[in-house]
N, C-alpha and C positions, 0 to 999 in steps of 0.2 A: 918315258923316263923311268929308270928302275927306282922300287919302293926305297927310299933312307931307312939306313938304320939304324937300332937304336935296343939300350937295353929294357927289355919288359919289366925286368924289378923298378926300374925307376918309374917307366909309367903304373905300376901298381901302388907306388909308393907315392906319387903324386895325385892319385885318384884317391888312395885312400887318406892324404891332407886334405882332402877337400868337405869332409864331417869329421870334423876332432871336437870329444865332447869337454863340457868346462872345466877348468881345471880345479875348481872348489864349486860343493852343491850352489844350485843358484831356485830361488823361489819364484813362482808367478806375480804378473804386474797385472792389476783388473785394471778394465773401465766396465763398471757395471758387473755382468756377467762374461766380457768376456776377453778374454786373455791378451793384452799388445806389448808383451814386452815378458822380461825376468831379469831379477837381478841377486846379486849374492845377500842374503839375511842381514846383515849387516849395515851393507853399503851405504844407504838412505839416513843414514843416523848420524852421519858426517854432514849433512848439509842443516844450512839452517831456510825456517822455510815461514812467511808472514802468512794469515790467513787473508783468505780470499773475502773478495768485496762482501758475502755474503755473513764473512765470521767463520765461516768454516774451515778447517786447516784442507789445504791440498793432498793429502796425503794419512792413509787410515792403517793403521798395520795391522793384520789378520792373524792369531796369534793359535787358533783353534788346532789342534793337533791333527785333524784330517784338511785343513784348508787355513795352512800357512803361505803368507805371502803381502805383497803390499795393496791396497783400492783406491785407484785415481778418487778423488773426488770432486765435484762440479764440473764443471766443462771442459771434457778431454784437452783442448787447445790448451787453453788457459791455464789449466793446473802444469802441462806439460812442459811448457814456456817458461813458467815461472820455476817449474824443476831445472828446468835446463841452465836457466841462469844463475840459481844457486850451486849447482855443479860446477859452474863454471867461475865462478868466485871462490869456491872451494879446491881449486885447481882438478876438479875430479873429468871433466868433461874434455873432448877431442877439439882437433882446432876450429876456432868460432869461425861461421861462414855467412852467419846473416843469412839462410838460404832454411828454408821450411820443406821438410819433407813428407808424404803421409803415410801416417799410421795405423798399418790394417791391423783386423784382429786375427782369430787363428784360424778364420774361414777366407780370409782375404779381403773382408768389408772394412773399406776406409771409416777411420772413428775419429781421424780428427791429424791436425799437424802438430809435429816440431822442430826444433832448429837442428841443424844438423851432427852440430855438435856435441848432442844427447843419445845421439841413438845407440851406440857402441855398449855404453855404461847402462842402458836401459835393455838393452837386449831387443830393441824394437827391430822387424824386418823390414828391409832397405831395400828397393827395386832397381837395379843397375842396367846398364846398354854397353856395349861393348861393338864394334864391327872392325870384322879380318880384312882387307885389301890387299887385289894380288894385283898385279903390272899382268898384261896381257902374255907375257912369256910366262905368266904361270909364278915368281918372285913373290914373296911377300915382305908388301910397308910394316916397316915395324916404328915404334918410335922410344926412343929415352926417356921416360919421366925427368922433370926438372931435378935438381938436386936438391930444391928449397924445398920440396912438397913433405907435407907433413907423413905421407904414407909411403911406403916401397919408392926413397929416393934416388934415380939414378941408376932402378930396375929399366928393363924393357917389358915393352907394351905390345898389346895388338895396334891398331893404325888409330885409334880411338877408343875411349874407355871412359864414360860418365855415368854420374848419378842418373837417377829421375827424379827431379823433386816436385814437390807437391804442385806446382802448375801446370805439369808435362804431363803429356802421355808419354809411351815408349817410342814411340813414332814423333813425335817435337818433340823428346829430349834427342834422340837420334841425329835429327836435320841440325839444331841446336849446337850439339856436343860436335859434330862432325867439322862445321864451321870451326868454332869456337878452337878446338885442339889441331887439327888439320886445315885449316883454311880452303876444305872442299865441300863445293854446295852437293848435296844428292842428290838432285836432279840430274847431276853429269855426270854419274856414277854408273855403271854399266852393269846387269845383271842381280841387280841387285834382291837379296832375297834373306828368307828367316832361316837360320842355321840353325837353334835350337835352345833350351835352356838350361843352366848349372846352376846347381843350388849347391851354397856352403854354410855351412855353418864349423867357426874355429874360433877359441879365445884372442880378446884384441888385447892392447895393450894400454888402451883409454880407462879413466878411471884407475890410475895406476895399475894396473894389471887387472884389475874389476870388469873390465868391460867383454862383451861373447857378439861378434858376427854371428847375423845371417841374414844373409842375403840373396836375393834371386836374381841372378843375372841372364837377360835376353839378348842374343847374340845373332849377328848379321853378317854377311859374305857379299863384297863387290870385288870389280874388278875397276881399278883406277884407268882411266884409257890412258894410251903412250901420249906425252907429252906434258901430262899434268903430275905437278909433284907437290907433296903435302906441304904447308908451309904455315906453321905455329901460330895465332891469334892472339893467347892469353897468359904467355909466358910459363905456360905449365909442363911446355917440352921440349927435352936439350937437343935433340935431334931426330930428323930420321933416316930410315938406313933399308935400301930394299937388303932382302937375304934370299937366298936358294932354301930351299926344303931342310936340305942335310944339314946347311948352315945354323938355322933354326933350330931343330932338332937337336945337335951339336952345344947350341948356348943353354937351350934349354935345361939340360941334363947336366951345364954348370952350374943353375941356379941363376944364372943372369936374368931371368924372368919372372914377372910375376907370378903368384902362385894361378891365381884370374885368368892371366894371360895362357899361360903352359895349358891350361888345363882345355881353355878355348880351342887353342891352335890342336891340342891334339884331337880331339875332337873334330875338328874343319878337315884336319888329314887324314881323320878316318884311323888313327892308330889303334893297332889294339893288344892286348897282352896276355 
């Protein structure tokens, strides 16, 4: 099959969206000593916040000219939670999901959970799964995101695309999300293997425009066997759609994809610029 092609400005241009730095300084978020999060100086002085059981406020602001920034205080969970839910009473926070994510520090050591709807505005990093499926001819499953979704509505996807939250590993949220968005167990997945990982970091639009992605996403390559076809669980996706190479390639370069998605599949295709 001859290579698809494709212009390299846009794959350079899509690689290089994948670290866009913030769009206004943004300061470190402590627990302790060490780093899970950042947010704009500002930001934290919109919400209002009760002291914790202990009397102590949630929240210290560090004001010292070499080590400006905000210090969780008492128990990362806790204070975190209770952040999240005054963000979110403040309309500052992304859409509530009841779903608890964890929050490493800047070594990758889990230091505690929060809701999901905080993380965007807090600058915390988010663990994502992602897996490409191709039809044994080589095709690849793509699918629509819903229109209702609060993120990239009505973009296209790779065949699957989820959080990790804090009770998963990457492997159960995988088997988890797989189900869940495609209605395919992995076990009857063929070939199935680790494609590799993309890390982004870009200003979100949570926290009215306050909030900064990043996130590390781990990405997977099966091969769906002939006869089996994706079929939706959680109403999170309008359709899906095998495509050819070229085809893909071709929507990509319209924008019809997610920034995630594009950057995955070029990557699985081996593109380079």
């Amino acid at each position: 099959m001859p290579n698809p092609t494709y212009d390299p400005q846009w794959l350079r241009t899509l690689r290089a969206g994948a670290i866009v730095p913030p769009l206004r300084p943004r300061v470190p978020l402590w627990a302790g000593e060490s780093v899970i999060g950042s947010v704009e100086p500002g930001f934290l002085h919109q919400i209002a916040l009760q002291p914790l059981a202990d009397a102590h406020h949630p929240l210290l602001k560090e004001e010292h000219p070499e080590r400006l920034g905000w210090r969780l205080m008492g128990d990362v969970t806790t204070s975190l939670n209770q952040i999240a839910v005054a963000l979110h009473e403040a309309g500052l926070a992304g859409a509530w999901r009841n779903e608890q994510l964890a929050v490493p520090d800047q070594f990758g050591h889990r230091k505690g959970t929060v809701e999901r709807a905080a993380v965007r505005p807090l600058g915390i990093t988010t663990l994502a799964v992602h897996l490409v499926g191709q039809a044994p001819d080589g095709r690849f499953w793509v699918q629509q995101r819903a229109f209702n979704k609060s993120n990239d509505p009505g973009l296209w996807d790779t065949l699957m695309g989820g959080m990790v939250s804090a009770a998963d590993t990457v492997e159960t949220a995988l088997v988890r999300e797989t189900w869940e968005e495609a209605g395919l167990h992995v076990a009857e997945l063929q070939g199935m293997r680790y494609g590799g990982r993309l890390t982004t970091r870009r200003p979100a639009t949570d926290g009215n425009g306050a909030g900064y992605v990043v996130e590390d996403i781990d990405w997977y390559v099966c091969t769906v066997p002939e006869g089996m076809t994706p079929d939706n669980q959680d109403g999170e996706v309008e359709q899906f759609r095998l495509m050819q190479a070229a085809d893909l390639i071709d929507a990509m370069q319209r924008g019809e994809f997610t920034t995630e998605a594009a950057l995955i599949f070029a990557d699985a295709m081996g593109l380079t610029a």
